[in-house]
Short mmCIF file of the C-alpha atoms (twelve columns), coordinates in Angstrom:
data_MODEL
# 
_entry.id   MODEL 
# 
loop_
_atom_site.group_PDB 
_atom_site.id 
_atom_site.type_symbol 
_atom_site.label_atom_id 
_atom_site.label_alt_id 
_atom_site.label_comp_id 
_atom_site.label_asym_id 
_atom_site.label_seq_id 
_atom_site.Cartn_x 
_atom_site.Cartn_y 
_atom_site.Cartn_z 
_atom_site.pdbx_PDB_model_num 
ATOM 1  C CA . UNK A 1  13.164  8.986   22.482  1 
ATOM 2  C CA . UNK A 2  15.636  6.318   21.086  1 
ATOM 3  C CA . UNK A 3  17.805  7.112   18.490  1 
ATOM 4  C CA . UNK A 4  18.002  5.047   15.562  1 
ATOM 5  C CA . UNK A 5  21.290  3.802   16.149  1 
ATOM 6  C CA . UNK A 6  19.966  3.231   19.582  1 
ATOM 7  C CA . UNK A 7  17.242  0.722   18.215  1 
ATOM 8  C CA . UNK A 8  19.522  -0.858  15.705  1 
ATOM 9  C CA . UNK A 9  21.657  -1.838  18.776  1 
ATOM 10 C CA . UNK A 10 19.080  -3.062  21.012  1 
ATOM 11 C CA . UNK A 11 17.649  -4.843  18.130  1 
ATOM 12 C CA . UNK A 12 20.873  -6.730  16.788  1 
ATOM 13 C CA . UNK A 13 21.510  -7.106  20.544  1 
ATOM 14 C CA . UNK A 14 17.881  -9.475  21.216  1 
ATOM 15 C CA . UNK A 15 18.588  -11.332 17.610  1 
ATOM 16 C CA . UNK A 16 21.516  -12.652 19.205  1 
ATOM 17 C CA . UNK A 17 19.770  -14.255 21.825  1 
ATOM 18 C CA . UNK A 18 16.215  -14.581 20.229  1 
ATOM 19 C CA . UNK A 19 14.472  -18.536 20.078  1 
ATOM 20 C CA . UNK A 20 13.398  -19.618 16.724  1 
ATOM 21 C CA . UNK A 21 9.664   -18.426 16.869  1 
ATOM 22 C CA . UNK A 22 11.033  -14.151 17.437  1 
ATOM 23 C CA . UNK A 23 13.370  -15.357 14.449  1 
ATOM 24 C CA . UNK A 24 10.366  -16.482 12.407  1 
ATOM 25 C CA . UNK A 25 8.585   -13.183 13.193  1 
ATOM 26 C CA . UNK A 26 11.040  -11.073 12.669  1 
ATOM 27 C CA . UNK A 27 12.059  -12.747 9.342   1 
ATOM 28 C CA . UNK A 28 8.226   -12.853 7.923   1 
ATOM 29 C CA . UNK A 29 8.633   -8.873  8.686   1 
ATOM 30 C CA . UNK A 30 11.483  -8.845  6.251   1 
ATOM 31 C CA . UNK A 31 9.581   -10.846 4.046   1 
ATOM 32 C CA . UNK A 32 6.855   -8.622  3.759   1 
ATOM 33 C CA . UNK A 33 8.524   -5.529  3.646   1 
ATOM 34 C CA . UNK A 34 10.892  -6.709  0.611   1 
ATOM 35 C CA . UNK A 35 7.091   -7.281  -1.186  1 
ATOM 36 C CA . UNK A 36 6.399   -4.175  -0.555  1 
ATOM 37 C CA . UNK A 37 9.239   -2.750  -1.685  1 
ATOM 38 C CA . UNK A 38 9.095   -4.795  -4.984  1 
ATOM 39 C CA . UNK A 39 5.424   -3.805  -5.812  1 
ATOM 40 C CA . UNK A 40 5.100   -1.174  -9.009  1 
ATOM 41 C CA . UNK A 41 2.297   -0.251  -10.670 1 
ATOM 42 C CA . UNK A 42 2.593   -1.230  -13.847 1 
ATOM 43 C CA . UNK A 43 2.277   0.624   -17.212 1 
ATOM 44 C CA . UNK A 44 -0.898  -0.913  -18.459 1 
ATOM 45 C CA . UNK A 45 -2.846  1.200   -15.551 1 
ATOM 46 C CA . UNK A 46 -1.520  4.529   -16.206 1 
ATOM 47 C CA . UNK A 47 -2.403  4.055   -20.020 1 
ATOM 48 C CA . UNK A 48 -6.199  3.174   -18.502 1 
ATOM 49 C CA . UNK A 49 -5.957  6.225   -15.998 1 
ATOM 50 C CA . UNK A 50 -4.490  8.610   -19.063 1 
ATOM 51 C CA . UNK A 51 -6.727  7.218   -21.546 1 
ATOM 52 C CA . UNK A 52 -10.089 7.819   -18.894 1 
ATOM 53 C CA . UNK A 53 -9.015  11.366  -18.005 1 
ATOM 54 C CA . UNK A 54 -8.710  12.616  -22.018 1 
ATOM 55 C CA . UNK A 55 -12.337 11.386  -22.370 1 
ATOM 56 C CA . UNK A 56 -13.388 13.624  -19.323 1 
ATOM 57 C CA . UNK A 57 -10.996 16.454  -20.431 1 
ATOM 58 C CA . UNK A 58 -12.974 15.806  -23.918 1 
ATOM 59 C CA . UNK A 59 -16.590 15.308  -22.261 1 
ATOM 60 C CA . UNK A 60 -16.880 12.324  -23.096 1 
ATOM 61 C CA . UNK A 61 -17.314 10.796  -19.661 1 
ATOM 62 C CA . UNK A 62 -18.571 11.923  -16.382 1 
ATOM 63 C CA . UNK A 63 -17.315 11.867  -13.255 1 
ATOM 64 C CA . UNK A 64 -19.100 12.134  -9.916  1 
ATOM 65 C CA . UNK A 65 -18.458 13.770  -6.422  1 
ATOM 66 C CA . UNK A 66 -17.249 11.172  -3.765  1 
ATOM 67 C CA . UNK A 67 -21.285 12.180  -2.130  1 
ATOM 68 C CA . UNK A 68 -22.891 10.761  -5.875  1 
ATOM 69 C CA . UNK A 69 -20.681 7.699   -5.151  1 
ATOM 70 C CA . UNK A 70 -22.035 6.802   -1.833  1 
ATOM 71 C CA . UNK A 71 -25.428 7.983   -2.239  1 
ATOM 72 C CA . UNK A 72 -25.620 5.615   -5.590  1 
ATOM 73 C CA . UNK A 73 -24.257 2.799   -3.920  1 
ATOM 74 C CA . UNK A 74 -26.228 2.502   -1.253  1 
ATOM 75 C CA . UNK A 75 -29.080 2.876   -3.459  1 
ATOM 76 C CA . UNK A 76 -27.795 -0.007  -5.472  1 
ATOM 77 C CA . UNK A 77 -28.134 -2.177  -1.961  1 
ATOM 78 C CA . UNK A 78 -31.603 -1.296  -1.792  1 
# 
């Protein structure tokens, strides 16, 4: 098994030499992992998630069993 510092080599190595198209990949790669990286839930939801759990924790909601979840949606597709 390769090392990291192996594959860092071997990569920087084939950029060197790489056509345009392996440069196009390899920078949509980039791309997508800095949007990725950048992506945070934001506050709003957690507010939403805390607000639903205190009306469980207060009985005011139900929830259901991942089984009651199927089982009612495919009964909704009937």
């Amino acid at each position: 098994m390769e090392s990291t510092v192996d594959i860092r080599k071997r990569i920087h190595e084939f950029i060197d030499i790489a056509d345009e198209r392996i440069l196009r990949i390899i920078n949509s790669i980039i791309d997508a992992e800095e949007e990725d990286d950048n992506y945070s839930v934001p506050s709003s939801h957690y507010d939403v998630v805390n607000e639903r759990r205190e009306k469980y924790i207060n009985g005011e909601s139900k929830s259901y069993t991942w089984e009651e979840v199927k089982e009612k949606a495919k009964s909704a597709l009937k």
